[in-house]
C-alpha positions in Angstrom: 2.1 112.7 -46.0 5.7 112.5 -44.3 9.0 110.4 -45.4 9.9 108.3 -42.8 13.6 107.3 -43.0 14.4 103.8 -41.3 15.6 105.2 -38.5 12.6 106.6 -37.5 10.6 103.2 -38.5 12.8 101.0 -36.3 11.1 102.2 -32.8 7.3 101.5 -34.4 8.9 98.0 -34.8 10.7 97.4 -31.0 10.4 99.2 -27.7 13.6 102.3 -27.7 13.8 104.9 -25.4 12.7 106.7 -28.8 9.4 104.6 -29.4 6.6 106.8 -27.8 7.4 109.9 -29.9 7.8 107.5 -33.1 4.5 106.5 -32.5 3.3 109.8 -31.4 4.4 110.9 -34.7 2.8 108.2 -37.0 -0.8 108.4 -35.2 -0.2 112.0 -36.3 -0.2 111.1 -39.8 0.2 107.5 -40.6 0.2 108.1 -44.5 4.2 107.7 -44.9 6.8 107.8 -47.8 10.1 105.9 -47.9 12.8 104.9 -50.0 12.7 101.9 -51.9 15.2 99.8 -49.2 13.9 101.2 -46.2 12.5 97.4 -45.8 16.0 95.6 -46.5 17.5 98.4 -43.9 15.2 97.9 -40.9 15.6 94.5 -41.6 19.3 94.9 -41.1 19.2 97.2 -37.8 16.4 94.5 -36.5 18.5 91.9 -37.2 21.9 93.4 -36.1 19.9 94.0 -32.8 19.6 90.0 -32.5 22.7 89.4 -33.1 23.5 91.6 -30.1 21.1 89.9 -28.0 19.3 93.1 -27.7 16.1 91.3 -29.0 15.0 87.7 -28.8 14.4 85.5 -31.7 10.7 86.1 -30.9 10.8 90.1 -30.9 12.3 89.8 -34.0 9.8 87.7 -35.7 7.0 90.1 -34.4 9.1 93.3 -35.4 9.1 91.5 -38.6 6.5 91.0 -39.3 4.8 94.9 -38.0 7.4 95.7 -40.6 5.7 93.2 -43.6 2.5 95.0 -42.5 3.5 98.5 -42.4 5.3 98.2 -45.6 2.2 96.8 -47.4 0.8 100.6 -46.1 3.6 102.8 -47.1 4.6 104.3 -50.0 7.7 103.3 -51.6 10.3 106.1 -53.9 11.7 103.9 -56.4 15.5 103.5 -57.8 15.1 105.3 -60.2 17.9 107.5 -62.6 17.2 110.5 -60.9 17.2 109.2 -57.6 20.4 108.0 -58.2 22.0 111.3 -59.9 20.5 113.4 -57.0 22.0 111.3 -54.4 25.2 111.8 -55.9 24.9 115.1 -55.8 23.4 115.4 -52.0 27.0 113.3 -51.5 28.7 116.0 -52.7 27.4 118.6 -50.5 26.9 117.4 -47.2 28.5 114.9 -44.9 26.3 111.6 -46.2 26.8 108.3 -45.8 25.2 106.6 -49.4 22.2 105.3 -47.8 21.3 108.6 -46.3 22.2 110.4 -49.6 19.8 108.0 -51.3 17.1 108.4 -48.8 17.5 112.5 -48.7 17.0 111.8 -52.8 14.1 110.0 -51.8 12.6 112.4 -50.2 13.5 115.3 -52.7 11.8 113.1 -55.5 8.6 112.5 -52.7 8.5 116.2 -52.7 8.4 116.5 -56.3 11.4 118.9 -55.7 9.3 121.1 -53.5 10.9 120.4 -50.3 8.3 122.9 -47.9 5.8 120.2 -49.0 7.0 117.1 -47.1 8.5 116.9 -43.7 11.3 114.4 -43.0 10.9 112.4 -40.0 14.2 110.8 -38.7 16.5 110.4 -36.2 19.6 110.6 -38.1 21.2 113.8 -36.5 23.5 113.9 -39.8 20.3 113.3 -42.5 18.0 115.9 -41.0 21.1 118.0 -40.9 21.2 117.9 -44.6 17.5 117.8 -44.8 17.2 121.3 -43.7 19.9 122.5 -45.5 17.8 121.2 -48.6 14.8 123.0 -47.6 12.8 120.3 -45.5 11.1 120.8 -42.3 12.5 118.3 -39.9 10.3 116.2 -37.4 12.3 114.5 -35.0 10.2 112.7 -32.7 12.8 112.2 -29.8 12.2 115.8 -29.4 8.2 115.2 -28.7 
């Protein structure tokens, strides 16, 4: 079992430069983890994408709905109070944006705050930056 941060679930959804390693990487192990808005933030970035006329109305409504299908597979971190306090903490000591501090939180809570035991797959340069410094091994699947 891996966390999957969204930017590592938006090329299983549309064709990127990025997409064969993505997928790569899930046939690998498709038995994922996420944070609890990883749906409502793929949703954004495949939406923003429309609105950029980077995907058609009809990509969108087929990325949406391999998104409604992979998200009925996944496995969800809830919002929970200690999600929230370690978040604030991760955004104290590295260069986070909130959603990545809540998605590293995530993945610390996955882990059961054993970070060797779960892998973070992203391509977020500045999350898997902070990732390792946490302990995590990184998978980037660009790098595949």
């Amino acid at each position: 079992m891996r966390f999957w941060d969204s930017s590592a679930i938006i090329p299983l959804l549309v064709d990127e430069a990025t997409s064969p390693g993505a997928r790569a990487e899930y046939l690998r192990d498709p038995d994922i983890v996420v944070w609890w808005a990883t749906q409502v933030e793929c949703v954004s970035a495949l939406a923003r994408l429309e609105r950029e006329a980077r995907l058609t109305s009809a990509a969108l409504r087929e990325a949406l709905a391999r998104l409604d299908e992979m998200a009925l597979a996944w496995h969800e971190v809830q919002p929970v109070d200690r999600v929230r306090q370690v978040a604030t903490r991760l955004l104290r000591t590295h260069g986070l944006r909130a959603a990545d501090a809540f998605q590293l939180a995530a993945a610390i809570s996955a882990s059961e705050d054993r970070a060797g035991s779960v892998s973070v797959v992203t391509f977020d340069a500045r999350l898997a930056v902070a990732a390792e410094r946490e302990g995590f091994s990184v998978v980037n699947p660009a790098a595949i």
